[in-house]
C-alpha positions as CSV (number, residue, x, y, z in Angstrom):
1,X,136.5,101.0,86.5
2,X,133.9,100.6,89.4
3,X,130.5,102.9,89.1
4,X,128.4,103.3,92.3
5,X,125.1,104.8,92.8
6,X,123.4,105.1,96.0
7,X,121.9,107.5,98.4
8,X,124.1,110.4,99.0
9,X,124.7,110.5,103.1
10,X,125.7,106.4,102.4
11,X,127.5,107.0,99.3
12,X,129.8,110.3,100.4
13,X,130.8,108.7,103.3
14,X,132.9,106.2,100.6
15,X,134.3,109.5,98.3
16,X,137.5,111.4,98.6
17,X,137.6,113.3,95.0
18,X,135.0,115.1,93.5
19,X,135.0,116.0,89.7
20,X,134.8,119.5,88.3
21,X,135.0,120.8,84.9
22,X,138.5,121.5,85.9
23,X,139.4,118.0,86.8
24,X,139.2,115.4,89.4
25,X,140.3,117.3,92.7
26,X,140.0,115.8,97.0
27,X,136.9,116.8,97.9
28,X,136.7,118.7,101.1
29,X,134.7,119.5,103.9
30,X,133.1,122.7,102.8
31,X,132.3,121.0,99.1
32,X,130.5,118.4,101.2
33,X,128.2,120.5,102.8
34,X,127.4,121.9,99.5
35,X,126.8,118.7,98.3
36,X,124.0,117.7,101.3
37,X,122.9,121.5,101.3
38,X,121.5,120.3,97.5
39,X,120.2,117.1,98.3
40,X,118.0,118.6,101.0
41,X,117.1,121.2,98.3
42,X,116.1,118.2,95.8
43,X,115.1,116.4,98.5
44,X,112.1,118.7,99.8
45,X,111.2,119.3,96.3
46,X,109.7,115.6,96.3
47,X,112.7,114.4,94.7
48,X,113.9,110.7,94.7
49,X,118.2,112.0,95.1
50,X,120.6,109.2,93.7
51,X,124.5,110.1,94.2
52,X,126.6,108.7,91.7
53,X,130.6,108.0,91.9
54,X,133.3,106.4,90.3
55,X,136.7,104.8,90.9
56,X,139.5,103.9,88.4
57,X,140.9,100.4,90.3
58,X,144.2,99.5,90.2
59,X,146.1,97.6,87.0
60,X,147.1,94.6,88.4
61,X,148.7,91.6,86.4
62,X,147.6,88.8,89.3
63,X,143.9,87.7,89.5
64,X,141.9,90.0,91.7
65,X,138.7,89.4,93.8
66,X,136.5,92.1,93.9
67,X,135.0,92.6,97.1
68,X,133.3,95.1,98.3
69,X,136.1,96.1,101.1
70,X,138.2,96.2,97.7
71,X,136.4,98.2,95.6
72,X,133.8,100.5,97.5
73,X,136.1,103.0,98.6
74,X,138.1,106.4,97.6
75,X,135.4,107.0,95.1
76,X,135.4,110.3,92.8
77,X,132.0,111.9,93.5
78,X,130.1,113.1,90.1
79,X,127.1,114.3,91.2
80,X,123.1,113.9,91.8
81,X,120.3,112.9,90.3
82,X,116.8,113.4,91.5
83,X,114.1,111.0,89.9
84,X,110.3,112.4,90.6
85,X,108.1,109.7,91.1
86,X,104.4,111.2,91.6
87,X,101.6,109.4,93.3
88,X,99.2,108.1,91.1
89,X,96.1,110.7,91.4
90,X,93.9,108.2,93.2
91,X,96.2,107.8,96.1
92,X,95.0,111.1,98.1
93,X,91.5,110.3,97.9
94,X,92.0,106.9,99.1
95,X,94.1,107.9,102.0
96,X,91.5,110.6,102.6
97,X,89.1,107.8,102.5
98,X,91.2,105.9,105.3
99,X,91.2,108.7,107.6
100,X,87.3,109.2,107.5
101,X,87.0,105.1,108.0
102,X,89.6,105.6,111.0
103,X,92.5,104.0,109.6
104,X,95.7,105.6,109.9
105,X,98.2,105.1,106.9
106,X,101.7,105.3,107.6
107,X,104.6,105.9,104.6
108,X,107.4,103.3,105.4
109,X,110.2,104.5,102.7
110,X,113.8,103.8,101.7
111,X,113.5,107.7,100.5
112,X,115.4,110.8,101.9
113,X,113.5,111.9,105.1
114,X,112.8,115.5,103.2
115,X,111.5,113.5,100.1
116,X,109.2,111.2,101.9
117,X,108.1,114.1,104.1
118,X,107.0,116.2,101.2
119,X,105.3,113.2,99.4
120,X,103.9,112.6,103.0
121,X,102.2,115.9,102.7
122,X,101.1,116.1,99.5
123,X,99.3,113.1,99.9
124,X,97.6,113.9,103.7
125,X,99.5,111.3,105.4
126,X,101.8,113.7,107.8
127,X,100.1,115.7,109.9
128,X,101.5,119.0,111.8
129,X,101.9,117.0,114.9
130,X,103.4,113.9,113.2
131,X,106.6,112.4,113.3
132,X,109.6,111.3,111.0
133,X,111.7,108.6,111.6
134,X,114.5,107.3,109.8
135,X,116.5,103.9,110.0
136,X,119.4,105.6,111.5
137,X,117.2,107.2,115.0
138,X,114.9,103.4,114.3
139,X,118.3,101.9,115.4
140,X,119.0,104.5,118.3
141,X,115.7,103.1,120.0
142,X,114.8,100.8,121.9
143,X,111.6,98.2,121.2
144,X,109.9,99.6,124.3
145,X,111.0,103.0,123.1
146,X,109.6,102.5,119.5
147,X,106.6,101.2,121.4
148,X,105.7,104.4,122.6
149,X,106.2,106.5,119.9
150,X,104.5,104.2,116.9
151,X,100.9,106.1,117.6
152,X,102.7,109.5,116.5
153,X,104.9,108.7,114.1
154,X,103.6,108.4,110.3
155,X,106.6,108.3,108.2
156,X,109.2,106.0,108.2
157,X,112.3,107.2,106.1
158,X,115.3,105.9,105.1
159,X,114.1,102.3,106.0
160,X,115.7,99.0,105.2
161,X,113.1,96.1,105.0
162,X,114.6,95.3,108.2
163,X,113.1,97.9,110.1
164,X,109.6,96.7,108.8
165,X,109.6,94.0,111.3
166,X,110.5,96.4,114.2
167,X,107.8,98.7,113.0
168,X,105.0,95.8,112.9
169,X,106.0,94.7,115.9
170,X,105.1,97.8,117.6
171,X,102.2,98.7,116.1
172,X,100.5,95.4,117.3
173,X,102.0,96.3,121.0
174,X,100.1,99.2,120.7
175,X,97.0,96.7,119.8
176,X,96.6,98.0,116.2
177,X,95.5,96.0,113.3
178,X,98.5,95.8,111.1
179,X,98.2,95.5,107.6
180,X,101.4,95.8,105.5
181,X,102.7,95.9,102.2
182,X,105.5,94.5,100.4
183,X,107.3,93.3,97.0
184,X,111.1,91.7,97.9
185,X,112.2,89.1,99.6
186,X,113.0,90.7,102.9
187,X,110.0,91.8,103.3
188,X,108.2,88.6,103.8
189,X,109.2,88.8,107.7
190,X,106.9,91.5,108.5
191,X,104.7,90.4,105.8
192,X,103.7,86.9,107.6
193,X,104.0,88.9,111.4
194,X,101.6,91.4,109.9
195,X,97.7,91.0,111.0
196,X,97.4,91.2,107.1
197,X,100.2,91.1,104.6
198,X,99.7,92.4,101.2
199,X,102.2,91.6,98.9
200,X,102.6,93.6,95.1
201,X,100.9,90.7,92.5
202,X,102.9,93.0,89.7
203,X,106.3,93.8,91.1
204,X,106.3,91.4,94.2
205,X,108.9,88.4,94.3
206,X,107.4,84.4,94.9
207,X,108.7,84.6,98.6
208,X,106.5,88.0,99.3
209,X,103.6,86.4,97.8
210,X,103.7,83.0,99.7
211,X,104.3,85.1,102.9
212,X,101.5,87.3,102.8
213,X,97.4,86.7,103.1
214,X,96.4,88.9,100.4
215,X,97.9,89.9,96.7
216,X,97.3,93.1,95.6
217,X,96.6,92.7,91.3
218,X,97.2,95.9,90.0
219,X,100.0,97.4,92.8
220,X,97.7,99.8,93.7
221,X,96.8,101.7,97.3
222,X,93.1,102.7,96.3
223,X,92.8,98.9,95.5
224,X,93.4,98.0,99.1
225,X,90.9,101.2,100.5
226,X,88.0,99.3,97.8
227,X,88.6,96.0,99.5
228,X,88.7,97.1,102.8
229,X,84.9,98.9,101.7
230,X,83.9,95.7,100.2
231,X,84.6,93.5,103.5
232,X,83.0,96.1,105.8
233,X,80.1,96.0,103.1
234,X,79.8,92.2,103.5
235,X,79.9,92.0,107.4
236,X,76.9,94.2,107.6
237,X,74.7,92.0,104.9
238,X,75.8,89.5,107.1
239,X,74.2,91.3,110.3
240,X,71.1,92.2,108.2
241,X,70.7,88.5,107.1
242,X,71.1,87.4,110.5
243,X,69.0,90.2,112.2
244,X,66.2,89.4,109.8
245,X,66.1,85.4,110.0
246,X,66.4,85.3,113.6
247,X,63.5,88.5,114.0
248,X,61.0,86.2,111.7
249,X,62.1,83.0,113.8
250,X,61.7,84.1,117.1
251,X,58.9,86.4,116.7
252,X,57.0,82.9,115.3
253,X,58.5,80.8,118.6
254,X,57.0,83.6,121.1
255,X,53.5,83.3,118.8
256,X,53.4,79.1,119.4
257,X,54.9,79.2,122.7
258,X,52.6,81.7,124.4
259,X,49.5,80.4,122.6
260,X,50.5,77.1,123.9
261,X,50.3,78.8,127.6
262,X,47.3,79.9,127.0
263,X,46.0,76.6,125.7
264,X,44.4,78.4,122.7
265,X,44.6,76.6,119.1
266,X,47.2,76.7,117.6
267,X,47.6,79.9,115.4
268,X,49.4,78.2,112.7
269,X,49.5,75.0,111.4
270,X,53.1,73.3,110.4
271,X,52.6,73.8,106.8
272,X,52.3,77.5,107.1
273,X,55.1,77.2,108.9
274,X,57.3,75.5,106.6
275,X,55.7,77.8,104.3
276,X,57.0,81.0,105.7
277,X,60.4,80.0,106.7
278,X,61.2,78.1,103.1
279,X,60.0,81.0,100.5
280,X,59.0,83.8,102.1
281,X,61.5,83.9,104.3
282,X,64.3,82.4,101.9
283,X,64.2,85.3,99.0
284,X,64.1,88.3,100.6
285,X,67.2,87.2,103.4
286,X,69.0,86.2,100.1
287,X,68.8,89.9,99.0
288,X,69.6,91.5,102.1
289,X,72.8,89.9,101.1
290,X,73.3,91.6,98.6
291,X,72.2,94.8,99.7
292,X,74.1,98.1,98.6
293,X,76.8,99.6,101.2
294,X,75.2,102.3,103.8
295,X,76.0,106.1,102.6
296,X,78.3,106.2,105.8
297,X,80.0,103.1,105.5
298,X,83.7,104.6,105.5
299,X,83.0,107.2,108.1
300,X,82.8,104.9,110.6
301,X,85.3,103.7,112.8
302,X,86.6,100.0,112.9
303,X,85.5,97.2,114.8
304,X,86.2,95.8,117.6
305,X,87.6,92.5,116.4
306,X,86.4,91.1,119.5
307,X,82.9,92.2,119.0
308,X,80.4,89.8,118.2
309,X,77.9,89.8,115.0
310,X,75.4,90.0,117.9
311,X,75.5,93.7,118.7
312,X,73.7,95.9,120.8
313,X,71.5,97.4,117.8
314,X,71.3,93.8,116.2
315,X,69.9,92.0,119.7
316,X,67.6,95.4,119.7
317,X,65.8,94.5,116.5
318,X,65.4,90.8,117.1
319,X,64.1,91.2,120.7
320,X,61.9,94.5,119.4
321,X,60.6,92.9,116.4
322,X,59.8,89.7,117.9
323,X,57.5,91.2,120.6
324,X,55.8,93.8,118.0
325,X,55.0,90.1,116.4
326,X,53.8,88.6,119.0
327,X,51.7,91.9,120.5
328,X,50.2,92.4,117.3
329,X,49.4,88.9,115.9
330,X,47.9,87.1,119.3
331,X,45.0,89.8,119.9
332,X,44.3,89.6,116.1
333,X,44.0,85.6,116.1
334,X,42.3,85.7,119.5
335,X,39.8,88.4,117.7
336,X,39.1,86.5,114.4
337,X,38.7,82.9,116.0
338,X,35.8,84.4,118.2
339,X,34.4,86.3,114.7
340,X,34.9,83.2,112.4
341,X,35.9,80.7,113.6
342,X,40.0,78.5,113.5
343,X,40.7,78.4,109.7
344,X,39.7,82.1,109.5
345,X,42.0,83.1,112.1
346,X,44.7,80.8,110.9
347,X,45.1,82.5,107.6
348,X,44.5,86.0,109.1
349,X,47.9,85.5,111.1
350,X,49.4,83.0,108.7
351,X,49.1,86.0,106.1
352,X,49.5,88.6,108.1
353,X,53.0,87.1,109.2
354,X,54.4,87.1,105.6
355,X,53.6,90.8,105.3
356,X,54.6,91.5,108.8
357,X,58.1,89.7,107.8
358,X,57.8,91.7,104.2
359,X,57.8,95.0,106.3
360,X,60.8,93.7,108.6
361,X,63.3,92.8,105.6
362,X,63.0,96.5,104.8
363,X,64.2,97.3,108.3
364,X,66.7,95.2,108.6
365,X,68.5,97.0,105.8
366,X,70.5,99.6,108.1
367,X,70.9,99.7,111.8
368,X,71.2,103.1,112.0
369,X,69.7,105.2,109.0
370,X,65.7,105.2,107.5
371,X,65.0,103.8,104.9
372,X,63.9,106.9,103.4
373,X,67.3,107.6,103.5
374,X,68.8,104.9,101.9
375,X,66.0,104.5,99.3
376,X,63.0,102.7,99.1
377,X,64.3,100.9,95.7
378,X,68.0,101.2,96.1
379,X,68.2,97.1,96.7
380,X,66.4,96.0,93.8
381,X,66.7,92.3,94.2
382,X,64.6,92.9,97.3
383,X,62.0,94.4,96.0
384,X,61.7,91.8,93.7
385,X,62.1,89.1,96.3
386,X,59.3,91.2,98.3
387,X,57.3,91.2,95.2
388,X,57.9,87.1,94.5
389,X,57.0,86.3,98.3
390,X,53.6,88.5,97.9
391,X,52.4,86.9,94.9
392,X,53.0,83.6,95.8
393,X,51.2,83.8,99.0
394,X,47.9,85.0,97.1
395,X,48.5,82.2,94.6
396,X,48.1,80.0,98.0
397,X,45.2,81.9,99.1
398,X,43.5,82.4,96.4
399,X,44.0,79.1,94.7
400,X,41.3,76.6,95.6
401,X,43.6,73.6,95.5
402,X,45.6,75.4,98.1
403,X,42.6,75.9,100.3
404,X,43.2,71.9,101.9
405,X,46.8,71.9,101.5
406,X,47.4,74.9,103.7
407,X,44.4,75.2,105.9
408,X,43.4,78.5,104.6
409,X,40.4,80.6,102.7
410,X,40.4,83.2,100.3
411,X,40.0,86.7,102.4
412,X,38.2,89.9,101.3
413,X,39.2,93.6,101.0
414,X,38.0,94.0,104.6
415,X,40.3,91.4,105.6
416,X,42.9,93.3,103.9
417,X,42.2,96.9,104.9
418,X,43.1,94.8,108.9
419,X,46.0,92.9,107.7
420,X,48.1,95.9,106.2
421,X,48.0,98.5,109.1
422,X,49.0,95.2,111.0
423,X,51.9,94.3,109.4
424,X,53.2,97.6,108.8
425,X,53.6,97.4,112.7
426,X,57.5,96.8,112.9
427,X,57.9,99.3,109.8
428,X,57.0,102.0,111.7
429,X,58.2,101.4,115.0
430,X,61.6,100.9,114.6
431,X,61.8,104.1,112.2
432,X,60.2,106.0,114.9
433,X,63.0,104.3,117.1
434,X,65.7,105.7,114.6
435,X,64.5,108.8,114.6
436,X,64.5,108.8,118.4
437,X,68.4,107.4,118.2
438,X,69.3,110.1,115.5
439,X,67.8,113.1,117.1
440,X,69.5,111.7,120.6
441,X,73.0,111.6,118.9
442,X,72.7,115.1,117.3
443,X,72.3,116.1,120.7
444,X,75.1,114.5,122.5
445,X,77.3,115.9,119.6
């Protein structure tokens, strides 16, 4: 006796009796259309449709090998069976997710076209303009003709892992980022020609998981929409580290360099120097790195992966915050060396700096949004760090063993009442110059 299960369109193709509670009878051509006239019924009820058929083989005294061209053939068709197999209930929101970060999902699906287009739905992948496609039409087409139809086609049915290759291929044609997903063995093709391959860590084979870049733990979709949050997350603490150090660093070059054109004194000594860039500096650029995601980060678009770290809005800050240093810290030395003298002046702009950079690390937490809006104390390691890099520059000024050391003297509440308002310099300009941005944008839109 041979048994056979398979999909229906494959599987009738190989049956010539059909059984009834009256018997086993040839099954004809109106029964058939019955048959696939209930499969489409299952079918766009979400149902996963399994036809099933058997064959009583021939009684043969002589060995026998059982090849398919022997067996898989003149089957007696018994009926179908439709599996439901619901999306887990985080699936919708993380494709929703995708589609507000600009990342289109596409279903790629061994399932009946009506079964993957109703899942499809359900779950906000097929739109009303979007397209089906199955292996057979895949076939029918051309690369150059699957080329140009890959933007408007989101579900792939009746695939074998074949077709995966074909369908990565032109994606990438179309210059998308390709990430794909995969468990067997033939699947490791357009797992390793994918931009990313992400293979099943639960249900995947060895071979998918050698083939692919990333392993996916729990064999879950929402999994891949956190990670891909995470890594956008990461890439801008890498900006704001960047944008910050590089601010500080160049704002202190313009100070020396143009003092040194002037041929005044120089308004820091090395040891403040070293000062500010190895503490001051170092704690609060360490928490920007860990600073919480923006409110918007998934309703942005992707990336150019041909843009630099270096953007537009990053080479802004550094150049803006630089000269607002260098504006607001010359005059003020200039002023207190003619008042009081060198070491005055020196630690007027050598503490003046390590607010003004204080001020900046705030800044430098979004690109685009006020810090009002993304809270004051939502990155609590920096306001610790800010906190850390505050205290120990009074311990340096208003220690007396520091006084040689650093070339400084303590300062009074006068001093102090000049040296905020300073610092707070590149605080308020550059929210002034988001507000500008935001208020610009709203109008454009």
């Amino acid at each position: 006796m041979a048994y056979a299960k398979g999909a229906p369109e494959i599987l009738l193709e190989r049956c010539s009796s059909i059984l009834k509670e009256s018997g086993v009878s040839p099954l004809t051509d109106q029964e058939r259309k019955e048959i696939f006239a209930a499969n489409e019924k299952m079918a766009g009820e979400a149902l996963r449709i399994l036809a099933v058929a058997y064959r009583n083989l021939p009684v043969s005294s002589g060995p026998i090998e059982y090849t398919e061209e022997y067996v898989e053939h003149d089957f007696t068709f018994v009926g179908l069976v439709g599996m439901i197999d619901p999306p887990r209930d985080e699936a919708e929101k993380a494709i929703q997710t995708c589609r507000s970060a600009g990342v289109r999902t596409v279903m790629i699906t061994g399932d009946h076209k009506l079964t993957a287009s109703a899942i499809a739905k359900q779950l906000g992948i097929l739109g009303e303009e979007d397209r089906v496609l199955t292996g057979r039409e895949l076939d029918s087409l051309s690369d150059n003709e699957l080329e140009n139809l890959a933007d408007n086609v989101s579900v792939y049915a009746r695939v074998s892992p074949e077709h995966k290759m074909r369908i990565v291929k032109a994606l990438k044609a179309r210059g998308h980022i390709v990430a794909m997903t995969g468990d067997g063995v033939n699947d490791a093709p357009a797992l390793k020609n994918a931009d990313i391959g992400v293979a099943m860590g639960i249900t995947g084979t060895d071979v998918a998981k050698e083939a692919s870049d990333m392993i996916l733990a729990d064999d879950n979709f929402a999994s891949i929409v956190s990670a891909m949050e995470e890594g956008r997350g990461i890439y801008d603490n890498i900006k704001k580290y960047i944008a910050y150090m590089l601010s500080c660093n160049v704002g202190e070059i313009l100070i020396m360099f143009i003092a040194g054109l002037l041929a005044w004194p120089l308004p820091l000594v090395a040891v403040q120097l070293l000062w500010v860039n190895l503490t001051t500096d170092g704690l609060p650029a360490l928490a920007l790195g860990v600073d919480p995601p923006e409110p918007d980060l998934m309703n942005r678009p992707p990336r150019s992966p041909r843009e630099s770290v270096f953007t537009r809005r990053v080479k802004l800050l550094i150049l803006g915050v630089s000269l607002i240093m260098a504006v607001t810290l010359l005059p003020t030395f200039n002023w207190a060396y003619q008042l009081k003298g060198l070491v005055y002046a020196q630690t007027i702009v050598f503490t003046t700096l390590v607010i003004f950079e204080m001020f900046n690390a705030f800044n430098c937490r979004s690109e685009r949004h006020s810090l009002f809006k993304i809270g004051l104390f939502s990155n609590r390691w920096l306001v610790v760090a800010v906190a850390v890099s505050v205290l120990m520059q009074l311990v340096v000024l208003y220690t007396p063993a520091f006084d040689i050391l650093f070339d400084t003297m303590p300062l009074s509440i006068t001093d102090w009442l000049i040296i905020l308002p300073l610092s707070s310099a590149p605080l308020v300009v550059v929210e002034l110059v988001k507000l500008y941005a935001k208020n610009r944008d709203a109008q454009l839109m």
